[in-house]
N, C-alpha and C positions, 0 to 999 in steps of 0.2 A: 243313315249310312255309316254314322262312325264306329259305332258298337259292330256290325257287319264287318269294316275293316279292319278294325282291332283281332275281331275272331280269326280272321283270315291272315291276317300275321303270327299269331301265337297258334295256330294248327301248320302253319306250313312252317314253323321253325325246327330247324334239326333237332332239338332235346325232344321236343312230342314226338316227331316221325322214331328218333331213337328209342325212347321210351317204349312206342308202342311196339317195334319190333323188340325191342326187347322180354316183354311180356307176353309176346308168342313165343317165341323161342324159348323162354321159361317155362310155359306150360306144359311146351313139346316136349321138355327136359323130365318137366313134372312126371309125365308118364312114364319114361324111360325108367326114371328111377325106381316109381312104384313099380313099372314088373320086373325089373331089377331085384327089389329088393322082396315081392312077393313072388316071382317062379326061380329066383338061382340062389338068392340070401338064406330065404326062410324054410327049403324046402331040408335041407344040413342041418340046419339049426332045430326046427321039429324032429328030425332022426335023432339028434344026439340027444332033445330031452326028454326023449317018449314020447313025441307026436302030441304033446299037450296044444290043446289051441286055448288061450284066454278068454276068445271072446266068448262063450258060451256061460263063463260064469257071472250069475247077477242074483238078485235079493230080492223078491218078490218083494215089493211095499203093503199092495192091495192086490190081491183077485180079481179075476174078470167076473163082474157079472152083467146079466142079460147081456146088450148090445157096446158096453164101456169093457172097455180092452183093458190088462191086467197093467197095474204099475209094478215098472221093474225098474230097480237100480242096474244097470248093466256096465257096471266096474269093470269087469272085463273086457269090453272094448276098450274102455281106457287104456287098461294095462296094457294090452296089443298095439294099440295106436303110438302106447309110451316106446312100447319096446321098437315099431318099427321107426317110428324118429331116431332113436338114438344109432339104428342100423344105418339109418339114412344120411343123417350128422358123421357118423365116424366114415363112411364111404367117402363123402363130400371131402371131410378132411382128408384121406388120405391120398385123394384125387389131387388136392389143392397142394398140400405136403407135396408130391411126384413132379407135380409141376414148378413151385415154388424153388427145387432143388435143382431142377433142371436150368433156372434161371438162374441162378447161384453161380452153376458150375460155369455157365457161358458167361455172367460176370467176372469170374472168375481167372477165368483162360485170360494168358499176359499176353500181351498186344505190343508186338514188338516197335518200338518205335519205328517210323521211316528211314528210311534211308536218303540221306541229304544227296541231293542231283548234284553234278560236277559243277554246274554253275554254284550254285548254294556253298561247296567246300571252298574254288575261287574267291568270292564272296567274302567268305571267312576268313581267309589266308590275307586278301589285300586288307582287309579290317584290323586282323592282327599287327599286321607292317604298321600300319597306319596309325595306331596305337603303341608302338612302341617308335618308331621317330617322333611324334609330339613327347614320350616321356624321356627322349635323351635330352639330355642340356647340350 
């Protein structure tokens, strides 16, 4: 029974449950971003280069014969997958930047000190007196 209760303390602690919602919500993001960055990123960016797509280019190694299917280096998905990371990276970043600055700013903002209540000035004032008759001779 001990190994069972150990399990049952390290699954019901807040970093697992955080953890694991945290990795859905990442996933869900995952997609966001991919058609983000495949139907509104990429569709501009093929217009401006002449509609080049990457992935099509690769290097045949071997031929297909009979029933064995042809070796190919397909470099070009790489290039593709390079180029949409770096789309993906500088999005993130600039996401993070917009936000990062908005904290800045609200750092930023001066906060005025309070305003000492009538008691608090009182306070102050008989403190004052009270300090200056101990330093008369």
């Amino acid at each position: 029974m001990g190994v069972i209760s150990e399990f049952k303390a390290f699954a019901v602690k807040g970093n697992v449950i955080d953890m694991a919602v945290g990795i859905i919500i990442g996933a869900a993001f995952g997609k966001i971003v991919t058609s983000f960055v495949g139907d509104v990123v990429m569709p501009p960016i093929g217009l401006l280069i002449g509609g080049v797509d990457f992935s099509d280019l690769a290097i045949t190694l071997k031929a297909a014969e009979g029933d064995a299917p042809a070796v190919v280096l397909a470099y070009g998905k790489f290039i593709q997958s390079l180029i949409d990371f770096i789309i993906v990276a500088f999005a993130i970043f600039m996401g993070i930047k917009a936000i990062n600055q908005l904290k800045r700013e609200e750092a930023a903002a001066p906060s005025l000190p309070p305003v000492p209540s009538k008691e608090e000035e009182l306070l102050s004032e008989i403190r004052d007196l009270l300090k200056a008759q101990n330093n008369q001779p």
